[in-house]
N, C-alpha and C positions, 0 to 999 in steps of 0.2 A: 836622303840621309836624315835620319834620325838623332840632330843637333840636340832637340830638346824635347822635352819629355809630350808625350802625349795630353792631348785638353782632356781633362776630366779622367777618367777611367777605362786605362784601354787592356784589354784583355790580350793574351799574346798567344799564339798559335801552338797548340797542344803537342802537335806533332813536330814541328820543327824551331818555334823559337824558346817555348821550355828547356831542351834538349839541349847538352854539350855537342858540341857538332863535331872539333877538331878544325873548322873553316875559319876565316877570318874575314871578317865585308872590305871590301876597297870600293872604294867610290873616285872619282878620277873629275879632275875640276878643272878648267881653265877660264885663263885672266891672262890680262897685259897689262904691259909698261905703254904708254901711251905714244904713238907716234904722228910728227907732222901730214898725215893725209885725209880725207873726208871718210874712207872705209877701205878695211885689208880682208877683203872676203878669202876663209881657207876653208875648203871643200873636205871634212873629217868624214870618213866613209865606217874606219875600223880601228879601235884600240886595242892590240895587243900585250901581254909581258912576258918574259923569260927571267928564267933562275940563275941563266949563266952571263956573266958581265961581260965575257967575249962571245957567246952565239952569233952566231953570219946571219942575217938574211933570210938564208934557206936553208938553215937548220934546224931541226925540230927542236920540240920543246915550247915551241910557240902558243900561249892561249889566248883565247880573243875573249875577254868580257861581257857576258852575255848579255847584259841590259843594254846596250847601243843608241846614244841619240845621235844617227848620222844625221849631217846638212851639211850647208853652209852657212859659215858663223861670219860676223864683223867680230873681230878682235877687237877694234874700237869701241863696241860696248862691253866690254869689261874692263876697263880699265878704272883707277883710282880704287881697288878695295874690292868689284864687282867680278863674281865668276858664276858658270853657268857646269853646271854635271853635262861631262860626255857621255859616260859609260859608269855601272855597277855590276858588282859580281860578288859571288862569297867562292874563296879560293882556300886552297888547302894551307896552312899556318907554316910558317918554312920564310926561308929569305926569297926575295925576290931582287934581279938586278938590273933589269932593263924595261924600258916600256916602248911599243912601237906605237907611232900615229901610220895611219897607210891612210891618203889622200887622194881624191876622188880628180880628177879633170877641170872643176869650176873653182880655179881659184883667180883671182881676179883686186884689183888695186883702182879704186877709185880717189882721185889727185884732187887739190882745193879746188882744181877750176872743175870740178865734174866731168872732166874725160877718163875713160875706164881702158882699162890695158889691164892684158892679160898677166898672171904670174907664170912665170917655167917653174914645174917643178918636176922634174923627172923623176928624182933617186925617190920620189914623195909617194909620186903616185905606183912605181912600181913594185916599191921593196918596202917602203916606210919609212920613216923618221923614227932613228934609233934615237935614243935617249939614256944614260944612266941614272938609275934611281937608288940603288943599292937600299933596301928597309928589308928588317926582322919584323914579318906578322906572327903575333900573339893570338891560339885560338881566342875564337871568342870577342873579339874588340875590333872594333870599327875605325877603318883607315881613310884618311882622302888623301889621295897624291895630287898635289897643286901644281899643273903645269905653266908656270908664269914664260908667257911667249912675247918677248919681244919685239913689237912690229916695227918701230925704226930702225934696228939693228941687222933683221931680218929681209929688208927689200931691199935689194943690191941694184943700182940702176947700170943698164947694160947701153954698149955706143953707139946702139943702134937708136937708142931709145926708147928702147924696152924695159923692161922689170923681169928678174929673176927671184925665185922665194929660196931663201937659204935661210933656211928658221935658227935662231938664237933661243933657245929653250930652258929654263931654269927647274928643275922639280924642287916642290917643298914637301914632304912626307910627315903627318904628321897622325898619333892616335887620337883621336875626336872622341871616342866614347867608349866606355867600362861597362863592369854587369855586376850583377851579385848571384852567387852559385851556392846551392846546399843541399844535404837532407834531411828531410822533418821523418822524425819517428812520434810512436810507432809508426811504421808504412803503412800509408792510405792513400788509396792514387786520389786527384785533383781537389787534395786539400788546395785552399786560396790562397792567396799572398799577395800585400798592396803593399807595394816599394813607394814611399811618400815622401819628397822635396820636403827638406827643411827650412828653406828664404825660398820667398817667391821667382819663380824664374824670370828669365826674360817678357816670358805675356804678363807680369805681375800675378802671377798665380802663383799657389799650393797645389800641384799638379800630384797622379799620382800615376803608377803604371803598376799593370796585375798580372802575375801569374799562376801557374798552377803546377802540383807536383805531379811525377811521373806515376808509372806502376811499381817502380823502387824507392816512390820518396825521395828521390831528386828534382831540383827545378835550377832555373836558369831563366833570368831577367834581363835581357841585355838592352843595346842603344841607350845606356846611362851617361849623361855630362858628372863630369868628377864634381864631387860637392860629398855633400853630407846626408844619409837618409836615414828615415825611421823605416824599419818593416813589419808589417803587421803580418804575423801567421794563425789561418784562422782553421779547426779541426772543430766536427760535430762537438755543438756545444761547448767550445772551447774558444780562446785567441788570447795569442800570446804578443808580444810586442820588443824586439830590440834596436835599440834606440841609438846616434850615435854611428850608425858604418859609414867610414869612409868609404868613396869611389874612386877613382882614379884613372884619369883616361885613357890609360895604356896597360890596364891590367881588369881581372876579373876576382871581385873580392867574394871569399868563402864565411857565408854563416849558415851554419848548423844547428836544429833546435829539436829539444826534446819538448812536445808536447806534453807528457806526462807531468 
């Protein structure tokens, strides 16, 4: 995820990060609430979501997020503030209302005194862990769905003496990051463009991020933190400079420039 602006001057992909897409990034994060045991391993195989807030199970409509980091995670290292990316995709801009975890076999609960026992999770592994999310993505802007999982709340201890996982699941839905959108005239395909930080970011830098216009003199900068930028646009023998655009992290801001 693209938090914060690239070191130095990074150039951005002619064919697809120039471009208005109609897609929106989601990036999909978890963290916990911390619970009394040494490690709550949960086995994440597959992230899915749906657009429908009541979809079954087995109903279509289901998309699985392409980028996939399966394992087995300890919940216990993310806790206090700390999450780790499960899954990334760019999805079609539209509401979205559910998100499924589908769970792998290895899940497992390690107790203060280092004895390990299994987790049950059936409904986990077979069907998935529904979840409501309910968000409107915006083309164009960068989403992370924060799944905050509860592990005390989550391990139900059974009379056998076993552990069962019945996950307590929070989502946080939030837009992370803007862009700025325009066309320079007259039209000249890959005229420049350096979108440049106005207070240093978080590395203490004046960072900058570059793009380039299309064959219509359109361009499209995105993964912008909302703040304040200058943008240089540069034509043979020319550059121009507007000073002053806001960004804003839930939206994509329009500047338009005549070179002439």
């Amino acid at each position: 995820m693209l938090l914060g602006l690239a070191l130095g001057f990074s150039a951005c992909d002619k064919e697809d990060d120039d471009k208005a897409t109609g897609t929106s990034r989601m990036e999909v994060r978890l963290t916990d609430a911390p619970g009394d045991y040494e490690k709550v391993l949960i086995d994440i195989r597959s992230v899915e979501i749906h657009t429908d807030a009541n979809a079954s199970n087995t109903s279509g409509g289901w998309t699985t997020l392409s980028n996939i980091n399966p394992g087995v995670y300890n919940l216990l290292d993310f806790s206090n503030g700390k999450d780790t990316l499960l899954a990334a995709s760019n999805l079609p801009a539209g509401r979205i209302s559910q998100i499924r975890l589908v769970l792998g076999p290895d899940n497992s609960l390690v107790l203060k005194d280092s004895s390990i026992h299994a987790l049950k999770t059936p409904s986990g592994q077979t069907s998935g862990l529904k979840v409501k999310i309910d968000a409107d993505l915006v083309p164009d802007v960068t989403y992370v769905v924060l799944l905050d999982f509860d592990a005390s709340k989550s391990i139900v201890a059974k009379g056998n003496g076993g552990f069962n996982l019945k996950p307590v699941i929070r989502t946080i839905t939030q837009a992370v990051a803007g862009g700025i959108r325009g066309n320079v005239t007259p039209v000249m395909a890959n005229n420049e463009i350096h979108v440049i930080e106005t207070v240093p970011g978080s590395n203490g830098r004046i960072d900058t991020v570059g793009g380039f216009t299309d064959a219509n003199g359109n361009y499209l900068v995105k993964g912008l933190n909302g703040g304040i930028y200058n943008v240089d646009f540069y034509a043979p023998n020319k550059k121009k400079t507007v000073d002053g655009v806001i960004v804003t992290n839930q939206a994509i801001t329009t500047v338009n420039v005549d070179m002439n």
